[in-house]
C-alpha positions in Angstrom: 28.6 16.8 -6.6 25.4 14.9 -5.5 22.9 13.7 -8.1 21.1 16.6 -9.6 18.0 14.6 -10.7 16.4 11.5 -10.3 17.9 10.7 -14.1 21.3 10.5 -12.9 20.2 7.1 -10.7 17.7 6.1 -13.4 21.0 5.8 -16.0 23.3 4.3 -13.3 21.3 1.5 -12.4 20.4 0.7 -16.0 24.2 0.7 -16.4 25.3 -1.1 -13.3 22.6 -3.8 -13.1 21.0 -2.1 -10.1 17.4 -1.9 -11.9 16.1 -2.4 -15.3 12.4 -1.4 -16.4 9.8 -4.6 -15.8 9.4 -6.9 -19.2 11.4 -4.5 -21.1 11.9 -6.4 -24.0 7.7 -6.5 -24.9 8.1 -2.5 -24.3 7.8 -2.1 -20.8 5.0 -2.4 -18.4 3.7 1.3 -16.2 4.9 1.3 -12.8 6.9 -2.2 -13.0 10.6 -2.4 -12.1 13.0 -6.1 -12.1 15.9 -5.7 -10.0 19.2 -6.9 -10.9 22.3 -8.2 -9.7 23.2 -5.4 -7.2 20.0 -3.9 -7.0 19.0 -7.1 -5.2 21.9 -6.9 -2.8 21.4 -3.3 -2.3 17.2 -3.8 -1.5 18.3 -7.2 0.9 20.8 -5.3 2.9 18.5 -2.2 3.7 16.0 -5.0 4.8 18.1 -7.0 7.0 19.3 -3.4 8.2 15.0 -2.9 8.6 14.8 -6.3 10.1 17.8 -6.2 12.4 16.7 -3.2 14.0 13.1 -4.3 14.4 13.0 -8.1 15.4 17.0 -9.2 16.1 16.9 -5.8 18.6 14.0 -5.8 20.1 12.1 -8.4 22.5 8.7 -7.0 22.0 8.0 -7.3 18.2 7.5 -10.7 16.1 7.9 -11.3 12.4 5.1 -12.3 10.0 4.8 -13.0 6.7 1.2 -13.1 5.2 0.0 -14.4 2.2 -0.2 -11.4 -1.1 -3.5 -12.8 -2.7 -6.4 -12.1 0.0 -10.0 -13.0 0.8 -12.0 -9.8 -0.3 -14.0 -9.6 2.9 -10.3 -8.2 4.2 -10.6 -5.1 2.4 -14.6 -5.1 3.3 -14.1 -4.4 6.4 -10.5 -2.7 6.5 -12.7 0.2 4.3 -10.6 -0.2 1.4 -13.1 -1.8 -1.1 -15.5 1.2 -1.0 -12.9 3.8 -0.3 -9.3 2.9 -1.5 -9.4 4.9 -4.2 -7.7 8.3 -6.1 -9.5 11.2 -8.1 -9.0 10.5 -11.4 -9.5 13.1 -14.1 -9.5 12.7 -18.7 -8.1 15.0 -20.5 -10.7 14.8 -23.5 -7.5 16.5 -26.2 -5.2 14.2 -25.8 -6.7 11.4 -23.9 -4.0 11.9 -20.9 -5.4 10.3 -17.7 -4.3 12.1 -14.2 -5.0 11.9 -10.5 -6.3 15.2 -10.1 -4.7 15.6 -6.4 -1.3 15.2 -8.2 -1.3 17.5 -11.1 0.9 21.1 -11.7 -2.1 22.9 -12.3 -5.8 21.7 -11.5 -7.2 23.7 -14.6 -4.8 22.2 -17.4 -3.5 19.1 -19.0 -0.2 18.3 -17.7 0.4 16.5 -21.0 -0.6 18.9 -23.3 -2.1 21.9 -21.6 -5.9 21.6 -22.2 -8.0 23.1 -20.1 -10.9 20.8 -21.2 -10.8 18.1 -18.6 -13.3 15.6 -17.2 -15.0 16.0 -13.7 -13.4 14.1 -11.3 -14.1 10.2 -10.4 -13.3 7.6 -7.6 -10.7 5.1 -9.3 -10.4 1.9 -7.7 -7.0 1.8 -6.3 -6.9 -2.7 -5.7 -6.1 -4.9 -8.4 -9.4 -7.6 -8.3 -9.0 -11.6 -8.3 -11.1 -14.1 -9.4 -9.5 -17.1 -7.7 -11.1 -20.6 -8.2 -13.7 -21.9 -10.8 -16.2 -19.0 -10.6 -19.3 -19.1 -12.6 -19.0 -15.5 -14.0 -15.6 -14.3 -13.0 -16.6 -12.1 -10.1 -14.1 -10.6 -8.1 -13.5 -12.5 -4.7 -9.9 -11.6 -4.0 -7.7 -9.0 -3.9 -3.8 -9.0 -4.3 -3.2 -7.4 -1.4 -2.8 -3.3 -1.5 -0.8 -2.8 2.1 0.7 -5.1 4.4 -0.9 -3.9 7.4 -4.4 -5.2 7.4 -2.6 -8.7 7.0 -0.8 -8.5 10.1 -4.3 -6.8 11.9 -6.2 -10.3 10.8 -3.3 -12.2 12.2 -3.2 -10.7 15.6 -4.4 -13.7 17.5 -2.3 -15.7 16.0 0.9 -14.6 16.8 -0.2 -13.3 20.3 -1.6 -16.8 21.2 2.1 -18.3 19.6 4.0 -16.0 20.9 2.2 -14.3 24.1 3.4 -11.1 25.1 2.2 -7.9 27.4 1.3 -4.9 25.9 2.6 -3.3 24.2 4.2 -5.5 21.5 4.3 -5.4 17.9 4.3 -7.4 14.3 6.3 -6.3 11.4 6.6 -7.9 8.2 8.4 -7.2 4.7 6.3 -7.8 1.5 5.0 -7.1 -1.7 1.8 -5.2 -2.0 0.1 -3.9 -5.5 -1.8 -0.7 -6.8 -3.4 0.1 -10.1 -1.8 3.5 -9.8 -3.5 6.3 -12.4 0.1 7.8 -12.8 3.1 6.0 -12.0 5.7 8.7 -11.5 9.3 9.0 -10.2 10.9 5.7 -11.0 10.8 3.5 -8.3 8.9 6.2 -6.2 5.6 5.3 -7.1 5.1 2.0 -8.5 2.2 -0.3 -9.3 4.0 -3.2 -7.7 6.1 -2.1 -4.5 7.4 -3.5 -1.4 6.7 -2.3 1.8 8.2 -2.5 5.6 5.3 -1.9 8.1 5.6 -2.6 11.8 2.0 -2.6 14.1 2.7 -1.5 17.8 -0.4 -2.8 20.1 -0.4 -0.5 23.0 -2.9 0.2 25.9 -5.4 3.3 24.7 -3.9 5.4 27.6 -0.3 5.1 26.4 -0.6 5.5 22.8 0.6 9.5 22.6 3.9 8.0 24.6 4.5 5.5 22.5 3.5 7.4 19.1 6.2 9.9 20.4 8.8 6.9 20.5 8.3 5.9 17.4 8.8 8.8 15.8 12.1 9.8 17.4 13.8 5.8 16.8 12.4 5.9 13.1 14.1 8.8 12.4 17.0 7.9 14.3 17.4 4.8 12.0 17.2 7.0 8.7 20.2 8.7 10.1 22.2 6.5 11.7 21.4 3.6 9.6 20.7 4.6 6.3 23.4 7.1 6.8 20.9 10.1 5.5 22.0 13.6 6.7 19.3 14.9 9.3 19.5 18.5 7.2 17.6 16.2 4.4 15.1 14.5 7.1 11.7 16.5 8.3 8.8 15.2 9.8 5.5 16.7 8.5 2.1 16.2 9.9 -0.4 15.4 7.4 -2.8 18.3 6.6 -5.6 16.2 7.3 -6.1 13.0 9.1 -7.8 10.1 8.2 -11.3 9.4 10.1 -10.0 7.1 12.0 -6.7 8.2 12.9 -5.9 10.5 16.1 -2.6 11.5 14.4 -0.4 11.1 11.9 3.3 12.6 10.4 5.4 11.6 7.5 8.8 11.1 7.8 10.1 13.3 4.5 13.2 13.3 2.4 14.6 16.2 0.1 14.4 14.7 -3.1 16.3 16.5 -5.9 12.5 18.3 -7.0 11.5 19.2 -3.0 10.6 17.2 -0.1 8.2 13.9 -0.3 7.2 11.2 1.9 9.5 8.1 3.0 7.7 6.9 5.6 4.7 7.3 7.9 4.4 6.9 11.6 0.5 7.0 12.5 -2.0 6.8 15.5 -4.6 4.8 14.1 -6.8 4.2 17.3 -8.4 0.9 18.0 -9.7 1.1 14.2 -7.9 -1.8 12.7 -8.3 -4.6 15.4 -12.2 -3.0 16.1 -13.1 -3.5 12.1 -12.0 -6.9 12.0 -13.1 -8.3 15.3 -15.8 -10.4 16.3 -18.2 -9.4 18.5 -18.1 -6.1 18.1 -20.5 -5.0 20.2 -18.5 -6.2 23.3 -16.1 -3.6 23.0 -15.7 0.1 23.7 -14.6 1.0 20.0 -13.6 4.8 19.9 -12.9 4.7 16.1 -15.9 4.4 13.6 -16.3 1.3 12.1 -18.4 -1.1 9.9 -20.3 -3.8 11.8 -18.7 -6.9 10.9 -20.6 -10.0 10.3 -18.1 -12.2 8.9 -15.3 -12.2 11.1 -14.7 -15.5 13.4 -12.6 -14.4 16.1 -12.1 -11.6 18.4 -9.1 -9.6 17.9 -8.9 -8.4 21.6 -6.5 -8.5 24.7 -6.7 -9.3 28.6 -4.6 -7.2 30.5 -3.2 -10.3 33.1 -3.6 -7.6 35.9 -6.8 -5.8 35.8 -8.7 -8.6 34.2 -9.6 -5.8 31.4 -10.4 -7.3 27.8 -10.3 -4.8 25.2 -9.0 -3.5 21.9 -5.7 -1.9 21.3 -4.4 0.9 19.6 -2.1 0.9 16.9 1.1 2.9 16.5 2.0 2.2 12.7 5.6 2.8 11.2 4.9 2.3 7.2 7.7 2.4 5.0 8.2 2.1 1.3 11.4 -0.3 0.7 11.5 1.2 -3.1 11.8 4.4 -1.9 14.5 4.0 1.0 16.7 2.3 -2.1 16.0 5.1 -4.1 16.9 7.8 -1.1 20.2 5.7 -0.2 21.1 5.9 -3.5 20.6 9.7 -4.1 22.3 10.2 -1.2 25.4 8.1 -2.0 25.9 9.3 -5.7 28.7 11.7 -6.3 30.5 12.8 -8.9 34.0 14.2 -8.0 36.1 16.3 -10.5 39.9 14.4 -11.1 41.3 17.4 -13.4 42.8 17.2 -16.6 38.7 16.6 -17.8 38.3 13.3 -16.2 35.8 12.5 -13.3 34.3 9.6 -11.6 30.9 9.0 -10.4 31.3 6.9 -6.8 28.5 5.8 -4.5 29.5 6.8 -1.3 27.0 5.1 0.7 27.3 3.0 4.2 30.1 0.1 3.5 27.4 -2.5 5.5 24.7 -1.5 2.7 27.3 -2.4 0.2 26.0 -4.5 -2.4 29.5 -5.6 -3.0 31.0 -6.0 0.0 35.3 -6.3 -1.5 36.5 -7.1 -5.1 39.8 -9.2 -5.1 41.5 -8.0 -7.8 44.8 -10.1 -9.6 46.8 -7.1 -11.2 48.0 -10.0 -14.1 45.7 -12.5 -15.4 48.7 -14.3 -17.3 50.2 -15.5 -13.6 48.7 -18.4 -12.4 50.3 -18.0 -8.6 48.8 -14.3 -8.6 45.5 -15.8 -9.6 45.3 -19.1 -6.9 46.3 -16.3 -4.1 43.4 -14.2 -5.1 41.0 -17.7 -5.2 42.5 -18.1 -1.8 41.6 -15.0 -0.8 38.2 -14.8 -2.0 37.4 -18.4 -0.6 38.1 -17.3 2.9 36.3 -13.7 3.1 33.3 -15.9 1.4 33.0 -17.9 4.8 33.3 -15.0 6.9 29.2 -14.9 5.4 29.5 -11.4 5.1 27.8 -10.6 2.0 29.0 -10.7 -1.7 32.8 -11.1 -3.0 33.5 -10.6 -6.0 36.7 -12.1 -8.2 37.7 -9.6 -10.8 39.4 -11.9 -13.4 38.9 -9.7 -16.7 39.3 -6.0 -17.5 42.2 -3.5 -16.3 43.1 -2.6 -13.3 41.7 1.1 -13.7 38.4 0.1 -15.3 37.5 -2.7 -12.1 38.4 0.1 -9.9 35.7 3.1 -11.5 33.0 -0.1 -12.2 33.1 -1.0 -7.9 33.1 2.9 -7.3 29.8 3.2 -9.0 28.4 -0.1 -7.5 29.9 1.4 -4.2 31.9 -1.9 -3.1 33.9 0.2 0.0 37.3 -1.4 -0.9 39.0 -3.2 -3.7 42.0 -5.7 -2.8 44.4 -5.7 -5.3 47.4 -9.0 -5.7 50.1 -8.0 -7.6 53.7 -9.4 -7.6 54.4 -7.7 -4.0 52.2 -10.5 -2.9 54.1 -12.8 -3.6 56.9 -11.8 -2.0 55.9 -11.0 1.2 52.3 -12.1 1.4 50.7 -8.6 1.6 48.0 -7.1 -0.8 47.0 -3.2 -1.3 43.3 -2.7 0.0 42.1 0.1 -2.2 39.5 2.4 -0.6 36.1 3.9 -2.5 35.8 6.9 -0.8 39.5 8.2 -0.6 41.4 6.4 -3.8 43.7 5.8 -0.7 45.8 2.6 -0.6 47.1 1.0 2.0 49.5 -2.4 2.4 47.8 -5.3 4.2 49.0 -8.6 5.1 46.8 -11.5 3.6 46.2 -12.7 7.1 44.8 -9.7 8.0 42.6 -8.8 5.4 39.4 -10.8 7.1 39.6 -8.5 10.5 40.1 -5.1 8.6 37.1 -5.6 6.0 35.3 -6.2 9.0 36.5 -2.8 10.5 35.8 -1.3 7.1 32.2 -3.0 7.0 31.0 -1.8 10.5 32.5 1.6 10.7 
């Protein structure tokens, strides 16, 4: 039985060190999450997984990492400074404040069911900086609310380091921050979030072809990847597009209370690099866009054949790294019925996502040659640099075996006094309970098979 609500994760990962609400001990802060011992390996391996099939695949899309604290003229020009922002609505009973675009009924409270609530306002979405000795404390930075307009302002850079043809692209992993009215959902909406975003820069006559492609490979690696049953997957175009986009659909996933956005793969037009270039006035822009008198550099590209210099488009793939956790994990819980009353709860998610990739476990803790053959075996599938191992030295057998089924470690490899014998060990698999005898010699080569299956 899958997870029936978003609870079910929220008590698992408190349990099995996946996540733990941010500075819990003061009470907590709204929207803030730490991440624990496996909830780091579980959030590394879906970015490597992120990484692997954007950079290490690819020839036609470089990394980047850009700095989180940004100058404010950014977000000037990007539109976010005057426009970023939510509809936020009071509920003058109780005090409750909501974004009015996200409440059960636009007429009452969701709190407490008033139906005497403020008139919507704009509520600034950026969290403000004052970096530096400043005389009065006046915002002139912004922790940065995307990681998209990062890699825009970049563009030269990288192109002039790394020249390519069009079309290419930047991706880049990171943190970015909102003041959020209504953190919701656990790690679904957060105030501090990490995001995976990937720019394409494409001609303006390809970018329905190549806005096509990216649709059909993103949700290619939701399925194939993240292991996420295509039944569960939808795209959905969004109601109403953004001025400056041509168009735009959101990758959505069937959480346990309906479908909701993952990801986004848009058509932004030539707004991006046009806002932020120099020289504006030298380009055909199509999108509408603030004249910029700040920027130094022109954010354009010569096409080596036709001589042409103008501004790209932008195919954007935007996903939220908190959420594709979240997802894998829904997915992957399951609670299977054992009779005689007992159960277990088991993540059956994708062995390479593993944050525990095999538990060597010594069946006797008294037996000293039992315990240096599991040492050995440990050390050796710990060069293999294939993730975490883990040495079960306390505990029974039994208990080690339920803890890796709900960290979703794909195999348990037990020593017992057979081992020494005859040099074999029993691999013990998650998804089955089945066992089967392996000699030590061979253990490296089948976790490997297990692993990449």
């Amino acid at each position: 039985m899958p997870a029936k609500t978003v609870n079910d994760i929220v008590a698992l990962c408190k349990r099995r060190g996946f996540i733990f609400t941010g500075s819990e001990i003061y009470g907590g802060l709204g929207g803030t999450y730490d991440y624990g011992p496996y909830g780091v390996e579980l959030m590394k391996n879906i970015r490597n997984a992120w990484w692997n099939s954007m950079i290490y695949s690819r020839d036609d899309i470089e990394g980047l990492d850009a700095a989180l604290i940004t100058n404010r003229l950014l977000w000037k020009y990007s539109g976010h400074e005057a426009g970023f922002s939510d509809p936020l609505v009071e509920c003058k009973k109780c005090g409750t404040r909501m974004r009015q675009d996200k409440m059960k009924d636009l007429s009452k409270c969701d709190n407490c069911g008033s139906t005497d609530i403020t008139e919507p306002r704009a509520y600034q979405l950026m969290m403000g900086l004052s970096i530096g000795a400043t005389a009065d404390g006046a915002i002139n930075a912004y922790l940065r609310p995307e990681t998209a307009t990062t890699t825009y302002t970049n563009f030269k850079n990288v192109l002039d380091a790394k020249p390519h043809k069009l079309p290419f692209g930047i991706a880049q992993i990171g943190k970015a921050f909102r003041n959020e009215i209504s953190p919701r959902g656990f790690v679904f909406r957060m105030r501090e979030f990490e995001q995976a975003e990937m720019q394409y820069f494409v001609n303006p006559s390809d970018d329905e072809q190549f806005h096509k492609m990216w649709m059909e490979e993103r949700m290619a690696w939701w399925i194939n990847v993240l292991g996420i049953p295509a039944e569960k997957l939808r795209f959905q175009p969004h109601d109403k597009l953004a001025h400056y986009a041509k168009a735009a659909y959101d990758i959505e996933y069937e959480f346990p209370d309906g479908f909701d956005e993952v990801e986004g793969i848009h058509n932004r037009q030539d707004f991006d690099l046009g806002s932020h270039t120099k020289s504006q006035a030298d380009f055909k822009i199509n999108a509408n866009v603030m004249e910029n008198k700040d920027s130094t550099t022109k954010l354009s590209y010569s096409d080596p054949q036709s001589g042409a210099n103008f501004i790209p488009y932008v195919i954007e793939t935007a996903m939220g790294m908190n959420r594709a956790m979240l997802v894998v994990m829904l997915e992957a819980y399951t609670e299977e019925d054992l009779g005689d009353g007992k159960t277990r709860t088991v993540l059956k998610m994708k062995p390479a996502l593993s944050p525990v990739k095999a538990a060597v476990i010594p069946l006797a803790r008294n037996v000293p040659e039992l315990l240096n053959i599991s040492n050995d075996i440990v050390a050796k599938l710990r060069k293999m640099g294939i993730g975490r191992i883990e040495l079960e030295n306390s505990g029974n057998i039994g208990k080690n075996y339920r803890r890796h089924d709900e960290i979703g470690t794909p195999v348990c490899i037990t020593v017992d006094h057979q081992t020494m014998e005859d040099n074999t060990v029993t691999l013990r698999h998650r998804d089955t309970m089945a066992q089967e005898r392996v000699a030590i010699d061979d253990v490296p080569s089948r976790l490997l098979e297990i692993i990449n299956k």
